[in-house]
SETORVEX-910373 format. One record per residue: chain; x, y, z of N, C-alpha, C, CB in turn; residue in three letters. Coordinates in steps of 0.001 Angstrom, whole numbers, always signed. Atoms other than C-alpha are relative to their C-alpha. Glycine has a CB too. Layout:
% SETORVEX-910373
{A,{X,Y,Z},{X,Y,Z},{X,Y,Z},{X,Y,Z},ala} ...
% end
This chain:
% SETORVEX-910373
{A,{-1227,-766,-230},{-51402,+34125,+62713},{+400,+719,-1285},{+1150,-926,+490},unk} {A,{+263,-490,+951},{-50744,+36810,+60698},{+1748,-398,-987},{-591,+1614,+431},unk} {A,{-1506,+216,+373},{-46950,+36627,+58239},{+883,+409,+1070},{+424,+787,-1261},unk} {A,{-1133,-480,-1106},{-44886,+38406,+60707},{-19,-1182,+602},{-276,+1321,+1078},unk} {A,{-465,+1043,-1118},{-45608,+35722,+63270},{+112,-900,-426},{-641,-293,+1042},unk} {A,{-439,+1805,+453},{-45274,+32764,+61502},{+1473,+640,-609},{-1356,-1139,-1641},unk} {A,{-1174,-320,+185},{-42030,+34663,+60331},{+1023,-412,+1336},{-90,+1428,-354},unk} {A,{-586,-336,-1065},{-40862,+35387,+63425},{-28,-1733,+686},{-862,+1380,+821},unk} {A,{-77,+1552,-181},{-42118,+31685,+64423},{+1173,-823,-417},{-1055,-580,-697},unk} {A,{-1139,+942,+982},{-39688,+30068,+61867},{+1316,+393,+578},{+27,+388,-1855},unk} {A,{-1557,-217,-595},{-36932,+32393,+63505},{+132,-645,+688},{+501,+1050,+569},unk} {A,{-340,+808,-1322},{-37059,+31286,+66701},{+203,-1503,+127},{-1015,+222,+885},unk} {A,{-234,+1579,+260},{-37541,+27592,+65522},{+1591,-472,-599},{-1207,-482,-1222},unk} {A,{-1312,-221,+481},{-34013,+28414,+63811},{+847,-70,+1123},{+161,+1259,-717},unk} {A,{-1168,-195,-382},{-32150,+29533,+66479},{-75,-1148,+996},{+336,+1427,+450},unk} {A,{+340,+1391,-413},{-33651,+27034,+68445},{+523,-1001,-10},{-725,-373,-381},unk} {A,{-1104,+728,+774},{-32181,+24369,+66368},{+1114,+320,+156},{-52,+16,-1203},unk} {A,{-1349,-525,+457},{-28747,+25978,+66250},{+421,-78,+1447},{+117,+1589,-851},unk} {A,{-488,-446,-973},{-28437,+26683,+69849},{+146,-1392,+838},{-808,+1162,+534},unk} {A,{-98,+1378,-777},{-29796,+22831,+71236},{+1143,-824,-592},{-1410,-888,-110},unk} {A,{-1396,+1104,+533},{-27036,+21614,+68755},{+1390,+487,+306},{+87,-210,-1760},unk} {A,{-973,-663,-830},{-24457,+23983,+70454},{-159,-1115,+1271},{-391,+1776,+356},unk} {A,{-225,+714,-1139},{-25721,+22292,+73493},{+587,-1189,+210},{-892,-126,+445},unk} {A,{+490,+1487,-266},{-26027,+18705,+72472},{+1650,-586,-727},{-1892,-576,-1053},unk} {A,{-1471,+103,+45},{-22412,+18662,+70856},{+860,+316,+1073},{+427,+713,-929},unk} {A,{-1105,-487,-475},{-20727,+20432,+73586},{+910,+1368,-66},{+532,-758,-317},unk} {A,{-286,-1250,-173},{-20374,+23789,+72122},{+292,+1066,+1033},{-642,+276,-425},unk} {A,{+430,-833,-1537},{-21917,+25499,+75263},{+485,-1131,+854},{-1934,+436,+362},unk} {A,{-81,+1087,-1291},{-20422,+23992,+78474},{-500,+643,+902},{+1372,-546,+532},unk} {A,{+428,+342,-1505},{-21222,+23957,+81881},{+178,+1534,+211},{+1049,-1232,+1089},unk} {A,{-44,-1647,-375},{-21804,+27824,+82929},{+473,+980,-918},{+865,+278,+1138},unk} {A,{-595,-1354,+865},{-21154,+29757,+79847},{-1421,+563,-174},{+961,-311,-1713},unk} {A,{+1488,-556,-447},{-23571,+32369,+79642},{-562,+793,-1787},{+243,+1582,+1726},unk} {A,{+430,-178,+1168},{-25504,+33518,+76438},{-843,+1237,+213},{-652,-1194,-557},unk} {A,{+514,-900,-141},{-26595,+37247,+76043},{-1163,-279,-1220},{+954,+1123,+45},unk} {A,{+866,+73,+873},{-29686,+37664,+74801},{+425,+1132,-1484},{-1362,+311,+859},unk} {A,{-336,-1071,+709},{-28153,+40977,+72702},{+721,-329,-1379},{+798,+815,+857},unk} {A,{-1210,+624,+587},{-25330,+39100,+71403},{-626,-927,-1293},{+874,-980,+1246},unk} {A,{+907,+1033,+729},{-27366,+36302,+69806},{-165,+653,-886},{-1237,-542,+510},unk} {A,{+1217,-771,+836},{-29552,+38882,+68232},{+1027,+264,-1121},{-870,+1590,+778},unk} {A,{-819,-477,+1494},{-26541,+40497,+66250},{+681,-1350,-427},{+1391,+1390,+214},unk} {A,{-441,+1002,+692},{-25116,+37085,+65651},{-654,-526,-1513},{-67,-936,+943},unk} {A,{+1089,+601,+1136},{-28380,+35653,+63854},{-386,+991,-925},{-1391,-544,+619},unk} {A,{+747,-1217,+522},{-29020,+39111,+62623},{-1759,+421,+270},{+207,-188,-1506},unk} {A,{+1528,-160,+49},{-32571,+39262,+63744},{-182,+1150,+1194},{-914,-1599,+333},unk} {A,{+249,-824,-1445},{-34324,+41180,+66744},{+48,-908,+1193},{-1504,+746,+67},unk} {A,{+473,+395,-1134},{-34379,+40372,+70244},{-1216,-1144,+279},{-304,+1122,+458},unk} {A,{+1603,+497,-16},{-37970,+38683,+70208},{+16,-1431,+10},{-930,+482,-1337},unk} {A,{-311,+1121,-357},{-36952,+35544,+68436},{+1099,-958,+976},{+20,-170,-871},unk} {A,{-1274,+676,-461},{-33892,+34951,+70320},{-567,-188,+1442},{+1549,+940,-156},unk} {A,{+653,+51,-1842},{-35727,+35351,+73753},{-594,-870,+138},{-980,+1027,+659},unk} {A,{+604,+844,+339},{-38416,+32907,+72311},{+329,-1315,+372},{-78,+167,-1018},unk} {A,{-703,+1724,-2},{-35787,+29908,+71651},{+654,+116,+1292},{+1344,-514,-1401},unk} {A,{-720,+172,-1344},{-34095,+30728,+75153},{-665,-261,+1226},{+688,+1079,+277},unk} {A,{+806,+548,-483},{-37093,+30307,+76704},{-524,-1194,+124},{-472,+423,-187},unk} {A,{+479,+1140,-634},{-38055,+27208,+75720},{+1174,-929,-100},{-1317,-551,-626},unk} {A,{-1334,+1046,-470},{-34724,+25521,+76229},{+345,+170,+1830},{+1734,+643,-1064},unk} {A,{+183,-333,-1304},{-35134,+27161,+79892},{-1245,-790,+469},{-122,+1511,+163},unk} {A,{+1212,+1313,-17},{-38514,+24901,+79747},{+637,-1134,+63},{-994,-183,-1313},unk} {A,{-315,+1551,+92},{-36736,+22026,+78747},{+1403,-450,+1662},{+946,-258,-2138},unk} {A,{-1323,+294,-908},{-34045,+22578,+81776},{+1232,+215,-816},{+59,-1566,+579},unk} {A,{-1114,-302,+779},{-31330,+23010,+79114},{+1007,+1692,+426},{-754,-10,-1594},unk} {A,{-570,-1205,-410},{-30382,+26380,+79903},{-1228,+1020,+1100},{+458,+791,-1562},unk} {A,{+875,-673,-766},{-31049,+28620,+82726},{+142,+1492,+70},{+63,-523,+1214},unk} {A,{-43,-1069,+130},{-32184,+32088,+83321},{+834,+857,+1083},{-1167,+235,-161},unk} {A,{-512,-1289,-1334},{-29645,+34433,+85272},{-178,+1221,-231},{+1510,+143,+384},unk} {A,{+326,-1536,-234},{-30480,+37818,+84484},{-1032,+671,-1164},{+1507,+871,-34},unk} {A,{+1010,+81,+844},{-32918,+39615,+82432},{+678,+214,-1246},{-1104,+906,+287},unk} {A,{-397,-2,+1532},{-30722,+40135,+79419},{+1079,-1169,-692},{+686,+1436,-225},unk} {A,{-1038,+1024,+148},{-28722,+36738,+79713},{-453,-1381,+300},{+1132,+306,+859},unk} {A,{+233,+1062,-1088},{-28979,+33141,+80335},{+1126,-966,-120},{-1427,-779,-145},unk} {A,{-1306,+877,-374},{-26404,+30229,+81354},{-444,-1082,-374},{+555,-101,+1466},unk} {A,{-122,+1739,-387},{-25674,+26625,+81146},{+319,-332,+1158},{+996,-797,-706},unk} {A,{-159,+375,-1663},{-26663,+25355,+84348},{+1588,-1058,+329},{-1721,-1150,+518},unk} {A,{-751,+469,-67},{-23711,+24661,+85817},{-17,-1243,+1631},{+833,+1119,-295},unk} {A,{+773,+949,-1674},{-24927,+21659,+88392},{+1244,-1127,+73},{-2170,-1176,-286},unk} {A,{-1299,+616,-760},{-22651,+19156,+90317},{-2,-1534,-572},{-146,+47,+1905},unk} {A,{-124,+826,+1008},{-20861,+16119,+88691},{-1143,-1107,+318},{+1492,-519,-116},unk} {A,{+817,+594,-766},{-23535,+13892,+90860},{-1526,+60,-1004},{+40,+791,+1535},unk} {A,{+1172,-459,+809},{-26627,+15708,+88975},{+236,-742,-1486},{-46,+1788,-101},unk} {A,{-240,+699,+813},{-24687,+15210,+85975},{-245,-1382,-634},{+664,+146,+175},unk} {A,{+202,+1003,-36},{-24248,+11613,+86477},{-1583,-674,-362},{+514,-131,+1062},unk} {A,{+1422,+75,+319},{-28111,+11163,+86741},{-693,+134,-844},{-496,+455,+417},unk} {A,{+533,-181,+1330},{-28586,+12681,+83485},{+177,-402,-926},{+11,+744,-362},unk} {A,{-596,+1103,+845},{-26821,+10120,+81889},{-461,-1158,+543},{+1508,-38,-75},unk} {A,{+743,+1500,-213},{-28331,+7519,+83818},{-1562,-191,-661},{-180,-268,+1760},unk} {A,{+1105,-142,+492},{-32158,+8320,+82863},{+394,-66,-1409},{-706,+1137,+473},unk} {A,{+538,+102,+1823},{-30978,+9118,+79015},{+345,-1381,+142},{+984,+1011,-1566},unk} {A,{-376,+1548,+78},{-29322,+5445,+79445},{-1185,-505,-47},{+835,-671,+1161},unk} {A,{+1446,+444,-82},{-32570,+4365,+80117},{-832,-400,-610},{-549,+518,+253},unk} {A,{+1171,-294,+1188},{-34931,+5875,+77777},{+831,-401,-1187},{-634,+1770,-164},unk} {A,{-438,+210,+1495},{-32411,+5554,+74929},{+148,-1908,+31},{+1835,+1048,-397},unk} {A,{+82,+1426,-87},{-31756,+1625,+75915},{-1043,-406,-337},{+216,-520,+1078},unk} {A,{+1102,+354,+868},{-35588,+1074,+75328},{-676,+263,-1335},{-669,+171,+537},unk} {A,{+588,-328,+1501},{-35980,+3210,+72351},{+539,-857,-1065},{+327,+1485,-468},unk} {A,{-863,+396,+943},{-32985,+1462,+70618},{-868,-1443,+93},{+1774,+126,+341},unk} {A,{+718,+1155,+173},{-35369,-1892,+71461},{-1126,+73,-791},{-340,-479,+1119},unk} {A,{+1362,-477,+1275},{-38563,-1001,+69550},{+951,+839,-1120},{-1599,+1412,+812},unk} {A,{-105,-993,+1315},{-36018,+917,+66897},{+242,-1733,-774},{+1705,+1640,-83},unk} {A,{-288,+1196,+714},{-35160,-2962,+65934},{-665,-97,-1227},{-292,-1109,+737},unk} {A,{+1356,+430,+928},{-38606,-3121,+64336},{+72,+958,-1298},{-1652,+303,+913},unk} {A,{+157,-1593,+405},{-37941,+234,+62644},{+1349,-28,-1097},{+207,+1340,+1612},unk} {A,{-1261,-531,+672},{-34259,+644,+61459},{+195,-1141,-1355},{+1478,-2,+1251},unk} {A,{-614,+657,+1005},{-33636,-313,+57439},{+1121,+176,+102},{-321,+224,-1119},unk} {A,{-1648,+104,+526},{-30416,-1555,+55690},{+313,+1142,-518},{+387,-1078,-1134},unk} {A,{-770,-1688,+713},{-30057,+2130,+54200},{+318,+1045,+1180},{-1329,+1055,-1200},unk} {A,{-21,-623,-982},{-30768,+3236,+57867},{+1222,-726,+957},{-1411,+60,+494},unk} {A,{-785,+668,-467},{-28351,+579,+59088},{+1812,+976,-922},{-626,-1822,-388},unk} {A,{-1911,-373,+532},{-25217,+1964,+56609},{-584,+1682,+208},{+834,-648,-2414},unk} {A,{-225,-1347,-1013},{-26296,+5811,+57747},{+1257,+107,+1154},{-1394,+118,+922},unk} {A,{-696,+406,-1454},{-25274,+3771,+61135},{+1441,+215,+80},{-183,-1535,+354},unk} {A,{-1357,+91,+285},{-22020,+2654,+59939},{+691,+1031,-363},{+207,-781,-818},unk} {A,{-316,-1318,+644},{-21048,+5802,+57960},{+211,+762,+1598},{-1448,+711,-1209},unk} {A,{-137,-618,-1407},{-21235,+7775,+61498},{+457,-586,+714},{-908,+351,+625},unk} {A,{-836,+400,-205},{-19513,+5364,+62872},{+1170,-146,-59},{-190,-318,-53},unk} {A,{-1978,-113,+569},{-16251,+5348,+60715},{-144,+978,+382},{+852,-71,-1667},unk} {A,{-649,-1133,+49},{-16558,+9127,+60832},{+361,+188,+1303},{-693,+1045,-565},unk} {A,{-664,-93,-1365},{-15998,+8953,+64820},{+1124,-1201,+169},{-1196,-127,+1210},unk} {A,{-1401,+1192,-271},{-13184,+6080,+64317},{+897,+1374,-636},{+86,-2082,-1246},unk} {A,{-1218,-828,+652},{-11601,+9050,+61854},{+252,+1039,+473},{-68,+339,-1242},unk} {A,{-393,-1180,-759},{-12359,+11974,+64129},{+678,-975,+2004},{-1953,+1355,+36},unk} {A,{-1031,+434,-1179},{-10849,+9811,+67393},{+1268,+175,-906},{-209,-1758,+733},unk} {A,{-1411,+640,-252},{-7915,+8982,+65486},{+923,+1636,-288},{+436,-1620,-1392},unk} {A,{-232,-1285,-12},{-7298,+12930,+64624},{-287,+831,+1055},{-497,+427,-891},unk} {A,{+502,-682,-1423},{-8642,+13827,+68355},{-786,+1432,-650},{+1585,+456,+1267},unk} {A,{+1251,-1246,+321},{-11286,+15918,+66655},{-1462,-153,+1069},{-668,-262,-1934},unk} {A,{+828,-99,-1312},{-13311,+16360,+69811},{-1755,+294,-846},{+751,+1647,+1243},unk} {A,{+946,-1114,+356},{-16363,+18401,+67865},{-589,-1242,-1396},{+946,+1951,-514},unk} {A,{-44,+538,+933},{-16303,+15869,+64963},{-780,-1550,+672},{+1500,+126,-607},unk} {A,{+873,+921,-1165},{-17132,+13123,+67367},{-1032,-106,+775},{+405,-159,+743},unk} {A,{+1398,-493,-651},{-19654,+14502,+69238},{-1059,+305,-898},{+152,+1249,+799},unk} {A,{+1162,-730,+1185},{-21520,+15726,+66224},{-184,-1969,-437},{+984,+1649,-1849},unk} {A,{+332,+1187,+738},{-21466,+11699,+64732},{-576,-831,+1110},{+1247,-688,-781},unk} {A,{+828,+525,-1363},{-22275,+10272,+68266},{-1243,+459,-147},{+522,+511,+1456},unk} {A,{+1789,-848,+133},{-25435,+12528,+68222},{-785,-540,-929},{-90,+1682,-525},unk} {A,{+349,+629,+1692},{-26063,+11518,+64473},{-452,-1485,+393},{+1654,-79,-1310},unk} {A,{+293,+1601,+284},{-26033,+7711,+65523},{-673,-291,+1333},{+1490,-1090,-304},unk} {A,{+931,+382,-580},{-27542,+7730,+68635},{-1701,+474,-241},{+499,+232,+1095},unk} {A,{+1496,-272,+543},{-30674,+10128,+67392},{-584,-1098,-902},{-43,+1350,-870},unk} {A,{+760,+854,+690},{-31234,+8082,+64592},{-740,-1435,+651},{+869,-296,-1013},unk} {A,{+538,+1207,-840},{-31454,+4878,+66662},{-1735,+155,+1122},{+1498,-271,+1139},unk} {A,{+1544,-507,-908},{-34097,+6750,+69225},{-1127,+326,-1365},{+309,+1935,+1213},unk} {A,{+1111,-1028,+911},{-36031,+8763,+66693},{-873,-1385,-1137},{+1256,+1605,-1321},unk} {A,{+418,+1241,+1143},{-36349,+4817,+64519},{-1237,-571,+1073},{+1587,-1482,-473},unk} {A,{+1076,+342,-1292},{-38613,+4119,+68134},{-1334,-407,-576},{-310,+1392,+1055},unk} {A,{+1167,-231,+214},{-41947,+4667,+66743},{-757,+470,+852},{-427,-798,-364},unk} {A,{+62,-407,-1280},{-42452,+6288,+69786},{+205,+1281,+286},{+741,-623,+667},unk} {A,{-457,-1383,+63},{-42183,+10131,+69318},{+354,+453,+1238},{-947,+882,-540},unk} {A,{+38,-791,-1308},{-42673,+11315,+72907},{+1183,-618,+943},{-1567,-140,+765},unk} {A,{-1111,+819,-764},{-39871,+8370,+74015},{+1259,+1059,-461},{+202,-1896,-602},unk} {A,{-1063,-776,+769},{-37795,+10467,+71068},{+387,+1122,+756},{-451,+477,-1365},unk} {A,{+244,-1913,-427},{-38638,+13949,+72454},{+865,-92,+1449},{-2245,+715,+410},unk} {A,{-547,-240,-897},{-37546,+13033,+75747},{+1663,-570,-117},{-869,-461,+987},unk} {A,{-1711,+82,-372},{-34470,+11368,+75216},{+833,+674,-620},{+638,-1210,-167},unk} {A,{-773,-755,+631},{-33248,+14200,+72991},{-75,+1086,+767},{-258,+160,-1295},unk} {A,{-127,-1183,-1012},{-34135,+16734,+75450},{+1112,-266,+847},{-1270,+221,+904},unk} {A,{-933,+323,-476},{-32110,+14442,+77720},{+1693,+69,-194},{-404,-796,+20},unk} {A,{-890,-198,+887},{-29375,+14608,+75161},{+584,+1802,+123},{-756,-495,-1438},unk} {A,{+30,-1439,+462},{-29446,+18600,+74841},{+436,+16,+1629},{-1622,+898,-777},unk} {A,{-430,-139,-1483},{-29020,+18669,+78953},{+1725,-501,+477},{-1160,-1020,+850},unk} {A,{-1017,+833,-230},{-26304,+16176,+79049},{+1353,-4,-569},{-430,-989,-216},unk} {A,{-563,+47,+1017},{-24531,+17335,+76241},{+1440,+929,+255},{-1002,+408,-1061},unk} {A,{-1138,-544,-322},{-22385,+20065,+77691},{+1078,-663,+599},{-251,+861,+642},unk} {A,{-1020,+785,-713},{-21047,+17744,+80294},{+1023,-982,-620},{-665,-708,+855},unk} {A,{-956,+741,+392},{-20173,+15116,+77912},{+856,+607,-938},{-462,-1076,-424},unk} {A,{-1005,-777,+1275},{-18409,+17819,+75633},{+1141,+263,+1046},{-715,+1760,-928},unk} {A,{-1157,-657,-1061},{-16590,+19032,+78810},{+738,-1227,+22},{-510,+594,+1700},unk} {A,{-533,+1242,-210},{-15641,+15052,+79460},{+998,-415,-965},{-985,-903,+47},unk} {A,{-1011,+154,+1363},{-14111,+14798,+75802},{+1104,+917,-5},{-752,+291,-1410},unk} {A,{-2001,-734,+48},{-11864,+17789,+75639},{+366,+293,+789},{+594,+1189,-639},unk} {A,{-560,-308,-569},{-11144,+18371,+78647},{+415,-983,+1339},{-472,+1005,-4},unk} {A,{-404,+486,-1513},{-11167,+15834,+81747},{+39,-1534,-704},{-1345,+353,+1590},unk} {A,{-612,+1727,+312},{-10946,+12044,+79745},{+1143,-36,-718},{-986,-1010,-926},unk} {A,{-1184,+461,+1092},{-7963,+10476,+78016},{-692,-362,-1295},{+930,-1400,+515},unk} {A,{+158,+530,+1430},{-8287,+10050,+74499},{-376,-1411,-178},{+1233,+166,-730},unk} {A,{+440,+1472,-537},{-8345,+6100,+75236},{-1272,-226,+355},{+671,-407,+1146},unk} {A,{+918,-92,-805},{-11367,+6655,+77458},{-1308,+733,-1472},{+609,+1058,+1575},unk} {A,{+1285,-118,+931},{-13972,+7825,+74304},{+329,-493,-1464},{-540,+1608,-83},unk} {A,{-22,+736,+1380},{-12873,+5654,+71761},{-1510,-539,-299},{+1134,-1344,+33},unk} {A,{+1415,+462,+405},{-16017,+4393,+69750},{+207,-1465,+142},{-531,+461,-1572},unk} {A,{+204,+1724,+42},{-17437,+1079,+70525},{-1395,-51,-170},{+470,-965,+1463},unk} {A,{+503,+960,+915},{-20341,+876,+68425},{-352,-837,-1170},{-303,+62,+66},unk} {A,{-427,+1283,+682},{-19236,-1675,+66354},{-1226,-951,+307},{+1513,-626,+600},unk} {A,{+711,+1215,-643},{-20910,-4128,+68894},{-1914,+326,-650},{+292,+121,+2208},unk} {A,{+1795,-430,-40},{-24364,-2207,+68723},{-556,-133,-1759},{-282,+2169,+695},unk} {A,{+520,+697,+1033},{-24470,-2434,+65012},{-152,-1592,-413},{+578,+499,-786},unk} {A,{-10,+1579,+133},{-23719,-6129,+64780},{-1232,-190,+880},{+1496,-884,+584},unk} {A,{+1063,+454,-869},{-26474,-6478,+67429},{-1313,+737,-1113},{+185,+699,+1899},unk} {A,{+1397,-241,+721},{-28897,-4308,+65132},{-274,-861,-1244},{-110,+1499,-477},unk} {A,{+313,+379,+1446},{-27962,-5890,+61861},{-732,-1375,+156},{+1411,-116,-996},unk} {A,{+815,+1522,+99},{-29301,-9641,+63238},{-1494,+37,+1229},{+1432,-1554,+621},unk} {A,{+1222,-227,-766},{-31934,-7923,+65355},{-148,-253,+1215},{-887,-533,-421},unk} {A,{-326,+784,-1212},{-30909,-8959,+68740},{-937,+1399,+1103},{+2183,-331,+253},unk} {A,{+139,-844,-621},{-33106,-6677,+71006},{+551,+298,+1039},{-781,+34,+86},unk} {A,{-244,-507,-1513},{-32108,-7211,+74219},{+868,+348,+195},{-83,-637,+961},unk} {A,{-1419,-404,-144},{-28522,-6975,+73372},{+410,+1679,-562},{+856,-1178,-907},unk} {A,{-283,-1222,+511},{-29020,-3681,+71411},{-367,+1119,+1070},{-735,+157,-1315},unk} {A,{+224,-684,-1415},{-30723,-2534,+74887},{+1368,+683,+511},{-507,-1175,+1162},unk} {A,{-856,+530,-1357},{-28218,-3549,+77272},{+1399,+608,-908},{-70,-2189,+527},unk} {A,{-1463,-449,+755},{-25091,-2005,+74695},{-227,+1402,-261},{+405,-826,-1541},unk} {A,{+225,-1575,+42},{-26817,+1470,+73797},{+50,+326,+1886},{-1894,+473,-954},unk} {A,{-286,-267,-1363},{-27210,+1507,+77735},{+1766,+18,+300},{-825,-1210,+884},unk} {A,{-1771,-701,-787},{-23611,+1050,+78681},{+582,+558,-674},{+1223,-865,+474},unk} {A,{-370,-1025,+881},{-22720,+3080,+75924},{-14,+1594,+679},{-1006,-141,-1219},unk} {A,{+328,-1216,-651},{-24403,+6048,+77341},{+197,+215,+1351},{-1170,+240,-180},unk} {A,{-816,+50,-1430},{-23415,+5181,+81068},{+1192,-79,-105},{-249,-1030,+872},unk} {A,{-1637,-262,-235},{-20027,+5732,+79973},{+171,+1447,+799},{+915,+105,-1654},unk} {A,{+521,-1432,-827},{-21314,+9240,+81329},{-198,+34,+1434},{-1369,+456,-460},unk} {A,{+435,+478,-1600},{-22784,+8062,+84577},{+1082,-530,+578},{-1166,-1141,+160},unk} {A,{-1317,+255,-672},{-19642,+6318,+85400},{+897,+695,+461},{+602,-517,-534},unk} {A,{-1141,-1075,+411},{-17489,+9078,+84384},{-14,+1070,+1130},{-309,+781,-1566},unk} {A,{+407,-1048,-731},{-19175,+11832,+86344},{-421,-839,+1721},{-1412,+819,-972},unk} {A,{+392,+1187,-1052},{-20146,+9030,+89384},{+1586,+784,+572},{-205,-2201,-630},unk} {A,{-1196,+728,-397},{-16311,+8936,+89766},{+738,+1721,+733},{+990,-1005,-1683},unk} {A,{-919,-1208,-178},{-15353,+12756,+90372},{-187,+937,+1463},{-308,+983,-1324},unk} 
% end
């Protein structure tokens, strides 16, 4: 590949990045729609890469294509939703079991650290602040797996799921209703308890499945 395309490569791997962490916070919700044009003068680049990264987030199911110069956040029914929080429950419940083997004490106070910072963005109802340290502490936990392809999917899962639970935070739960509770899940990592670090990242993340179950 000649410079241009490995240029142009690196763009798209950019916006890429920028756009799944729009998703996976909650930036983008549920049917907002993303011009391909718009992008372009945002990032400053051309068209090319921005079509690139919208493509393969349209691969991953993350965003879908409605027209040829635009695409959306599928806006699917709270039911679907639900489901997409049950599967990441799932995959992330087993990753967080093999991350036992995986996660150091420097990777353990990361943990904590992202932890207080969502005790300090609840207690300021910083919606955006929360979601960004949630992300932070559940990736790390998956990604400690040893298990890349377990990673890959439950962050894709993450990037899908992500609008809904952004919509769930600022707009349709009580403040009460996303307080942080893992507390428990570190105490379960720091003495290595697998099954309990399972069974707590799971209902952690079925706070989603419940949520959306219920509407």
């Amino acid at each position: 590949m000649d410079a241009d395309g490995n240029s142009r490569e690196n763009l798209s791997q950019k916006i890429y990045a920028d756009l799944r962490l729009r998703l996976i916070v909650g930036d983008l919700a549920p049917d907002d729609t993303l011009s391909i044009r718009t992008l372009a003068e945002d990032f400053n680049v051309s068209t090319m890469p921005v079509r690139e990264a919208l493509k393969r987030l349209e691969f991953e199911k993350a965003l879908a294509g409605s027209a040829k110069r635009a695409y959306r956040v599928p806006a699917i029914l709270p039911e679907a939703a639900s489901n997409l929080f049950f599967v990441r429950a799932t995959l992330e419940g087993a990753a967080a079991e093999l991350a036992i083997n995986h996660l150091t004490q420097g990777d353990l106070k990361h943990l904590r650290d992202y932890s207080d910072a969502m005790d300090a963005a609840w207690e300021k109802g910083d919606a955006r602040s929360f979601l960004l340290n949630n992300f932070k502490f559940h990736s790390m936990i998956y990604r400690s797996s040893g298990n890349p392809d377990l990673s890959e999917l439950a962050e894709t899962l993450y990037a899908r799921s992500g609008p809904w639970l952004g919509k769930a935070i600022r707009e349709l739960a009580d403040k009460a209703d996303w307080a942080n509770e893992h507390h428990d899940i570190l105490l379960a990592i720091d003495v290595g308890d697998r099954a309990r670090v399972r069974k707590l990242i799971e209902e952690d993340v079925n706070w989603g499945t419940a949520f959306f179950r219920r509407m």
